[in-house]
N, C-alpha and C positions, 0 to 999 in steps of 0.2 A: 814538488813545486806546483802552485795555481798560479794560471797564467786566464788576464781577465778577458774576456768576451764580451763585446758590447752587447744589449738589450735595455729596450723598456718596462719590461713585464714586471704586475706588480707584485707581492707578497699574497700568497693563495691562491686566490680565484677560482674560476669554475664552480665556488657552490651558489648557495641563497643569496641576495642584499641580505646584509645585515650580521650574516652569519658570522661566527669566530674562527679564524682560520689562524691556524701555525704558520710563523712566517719560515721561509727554506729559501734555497739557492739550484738551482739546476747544474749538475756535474756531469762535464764527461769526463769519464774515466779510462787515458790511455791504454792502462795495464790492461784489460780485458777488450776495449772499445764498445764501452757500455754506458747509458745515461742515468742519473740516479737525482732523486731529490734529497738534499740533507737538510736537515730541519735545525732553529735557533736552539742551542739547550737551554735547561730550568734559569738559571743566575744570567741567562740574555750575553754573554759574554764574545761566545764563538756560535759556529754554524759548525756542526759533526756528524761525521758519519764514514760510511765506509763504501768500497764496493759489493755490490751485491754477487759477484760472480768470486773477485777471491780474496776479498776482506780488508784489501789495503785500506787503509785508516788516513782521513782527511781532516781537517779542521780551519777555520776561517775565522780570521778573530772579527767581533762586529764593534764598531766604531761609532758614536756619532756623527752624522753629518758623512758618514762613510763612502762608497762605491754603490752606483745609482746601477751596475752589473747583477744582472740575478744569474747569468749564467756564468759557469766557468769550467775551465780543463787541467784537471790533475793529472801532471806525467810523475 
């Protein structure tokens, strides 16, 4: 289950102006208590990915006009 977390932070950042940046979601991840970035896949559909410590598998479906949340916690 994701349970959403407010924030503002926008899609990327931290590189150049101008630059192309993949858009993702900030997760914590209960199973381990670990943070991870998962990134939009190819078809823009969902946000996927996993934990990095024991591979639990997450997925976010992406919406128009969707949840203005970049962060979130998967138990």
């Amino acid at each position: 289950m994701v349970a959403a977390q407010d924030s503002a932070d926008s899609h990327g950042g931290g590189g150049p102006p101008g630059a192309r940046t993949r858009p993702y979601i900030g997760v914590l991840f209960r199973c381990c208590h670990v943070y991870a970035r998962i990134y939009l896949n190819r078809a823009g559909t969902a946000y996927t990915g996993h934990c990095p410590k024991c591979a639990a598998r997450v997925s976010v479906k992406a919406r128009p006009g969707g949840s203005k949340s970049r962060f979130w916690i998967a138990e």
